[in-house]
C-alpha positions in Angstrom: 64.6 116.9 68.7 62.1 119.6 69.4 61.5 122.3 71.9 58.0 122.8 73.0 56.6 125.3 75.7 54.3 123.7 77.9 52.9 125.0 81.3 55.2 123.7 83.0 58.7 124.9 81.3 60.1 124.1 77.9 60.1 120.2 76.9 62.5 118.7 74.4 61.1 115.7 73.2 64.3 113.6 72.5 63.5 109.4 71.0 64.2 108.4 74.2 61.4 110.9 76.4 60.2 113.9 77.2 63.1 116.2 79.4 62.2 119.2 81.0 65.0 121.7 80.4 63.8 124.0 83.3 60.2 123.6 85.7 58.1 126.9 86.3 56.4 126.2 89.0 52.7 127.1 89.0 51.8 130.9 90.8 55.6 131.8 90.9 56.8 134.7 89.1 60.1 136.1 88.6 61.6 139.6 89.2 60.6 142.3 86.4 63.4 143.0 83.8 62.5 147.0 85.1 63.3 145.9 88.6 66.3 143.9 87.7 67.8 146.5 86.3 67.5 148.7 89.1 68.7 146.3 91.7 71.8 146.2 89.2 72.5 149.7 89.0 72.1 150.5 93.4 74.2 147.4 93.6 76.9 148.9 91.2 76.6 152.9 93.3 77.1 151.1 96.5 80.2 148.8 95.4 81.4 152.3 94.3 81.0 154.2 97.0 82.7 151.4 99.5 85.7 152.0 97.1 85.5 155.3 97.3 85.3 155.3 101.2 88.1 152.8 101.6 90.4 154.5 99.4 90.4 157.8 100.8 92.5 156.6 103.3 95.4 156.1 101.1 95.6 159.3 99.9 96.5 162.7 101.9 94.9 165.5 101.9 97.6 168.0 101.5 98.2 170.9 104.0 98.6 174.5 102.7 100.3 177.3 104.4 100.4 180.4 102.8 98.9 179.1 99.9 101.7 176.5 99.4 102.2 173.1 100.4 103.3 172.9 104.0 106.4 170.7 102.5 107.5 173.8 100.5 107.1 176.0 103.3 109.4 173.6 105.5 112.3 175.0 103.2 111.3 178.9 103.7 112.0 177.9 107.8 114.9 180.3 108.9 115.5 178.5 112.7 118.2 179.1 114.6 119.8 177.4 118.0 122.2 179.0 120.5 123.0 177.9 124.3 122.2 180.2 127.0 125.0 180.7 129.9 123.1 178.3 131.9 123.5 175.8 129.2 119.5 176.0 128.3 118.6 175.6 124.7 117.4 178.7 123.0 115.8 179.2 119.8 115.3 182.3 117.1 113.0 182.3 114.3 114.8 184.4 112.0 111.7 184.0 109.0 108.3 184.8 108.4 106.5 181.1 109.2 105.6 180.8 112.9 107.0 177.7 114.4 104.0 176.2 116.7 106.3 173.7 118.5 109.6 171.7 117.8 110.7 168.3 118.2 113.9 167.5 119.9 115.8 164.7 118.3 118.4 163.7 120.9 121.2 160.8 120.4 123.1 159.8 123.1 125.7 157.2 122.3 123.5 155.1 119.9 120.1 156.1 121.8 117.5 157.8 119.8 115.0 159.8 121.7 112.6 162.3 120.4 110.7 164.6 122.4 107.7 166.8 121.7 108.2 170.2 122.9 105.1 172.6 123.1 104.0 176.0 123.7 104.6 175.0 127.1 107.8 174.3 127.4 109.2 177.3 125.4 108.3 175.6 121.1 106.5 178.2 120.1 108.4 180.7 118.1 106.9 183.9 116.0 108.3 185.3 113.5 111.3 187.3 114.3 111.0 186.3 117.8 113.5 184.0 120.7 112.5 181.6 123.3 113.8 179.0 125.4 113.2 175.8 125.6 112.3 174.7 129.0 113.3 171.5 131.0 116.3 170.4 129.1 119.8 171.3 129.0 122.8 171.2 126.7 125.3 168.1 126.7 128.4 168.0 124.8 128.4 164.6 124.9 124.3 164.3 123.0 123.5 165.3 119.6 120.6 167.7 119.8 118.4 168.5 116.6 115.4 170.6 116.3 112.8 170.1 114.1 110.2 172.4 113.8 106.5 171.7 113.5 104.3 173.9 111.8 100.1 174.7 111.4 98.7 174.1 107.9 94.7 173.6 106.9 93.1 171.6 104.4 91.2 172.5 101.8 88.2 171.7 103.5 89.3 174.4 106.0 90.5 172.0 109.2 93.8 173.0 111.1 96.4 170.3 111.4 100.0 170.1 112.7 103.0 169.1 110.1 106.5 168.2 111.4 108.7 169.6 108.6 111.3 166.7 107.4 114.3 165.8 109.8 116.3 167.5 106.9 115.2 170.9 108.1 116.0 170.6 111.3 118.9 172.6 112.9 121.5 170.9 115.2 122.5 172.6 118.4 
């Protein structure tokens, strides 16, 4: 057997014939080795940078408040929860972290409600300062928590909400 190049491909002439291992076909010319390469290397930045933008969405961004972790903060919260003579819900801040708004986990013989409770409604509670928390009254017979919810930014500088873990919450 011998391989020959002829115009048309390589031949290997065998005892039985001639077989063309692969046909070039006349006036046809393939892609530069230069050219491949680069194709290669954008192909390979843009499969990385798909990767990139689909895994930022597992990961947080983490919230800082005074230069700590919002998480960390959650712990430094000093709320406190009394019932007015008209059995309203009032709150003290006792701390230094401003509370933006609360959350009001209420159970009621099995049922689970929470509800969002705003500047509005009497959430928002500075340092050292009491509110009241409109539109909803004390019940023996309901479990009441309050969970406070607190402003952190990014590093990038944008201002988000974080509702501190139901383990810092206070029960009424």
């Amino acid at each position: 057997m011998r391989k020959k190049e002829g115009k048309a491909g390589f031949l290997l002439k065998t005892k039985k014939g001639n077989i063309f291992l692969f046909k070039r076909k006349h006036g046809k010319q393939g892609v530069s080795p230069m050219i491949s390469t680069i194709l290669l290397i954008m192909m390979v930045i843009i499969i990385a940078i798909i990767i990139l933008l689909w895994s930022r969405g597992f990961v947080k961004e983490k919230l800082l408040k005074f230069d700590k972790v919002v998480d960390n903060v959650c712990l430094e919260i000093a709320l406190e929860t009394y019932v007015n003579p008209d059995n309203t819900i009032g709150l003290r801040n006792k701390g230094i972290v401003p509370i933006q708004e609360v959350k009001l986990k209420i159970n009621r013989g099995g049922n689970e409600v929470i509800e969002n409770i705003g500047e509005d409604k009497g959430g928002k509670v500075g340092p050292g300062l009491s509110n009241t928390i409109q539109g909803y009254t004390y019940s023996p017979d309901a479990e009441i928590k309050v969970i406070p919810v607190i402003i952190g930014k990014t590093k990038s500088g944008a201002v988000k909400t974080f509702t501190c873990p139901e383990e810092t919450g206070v029960v009424v």
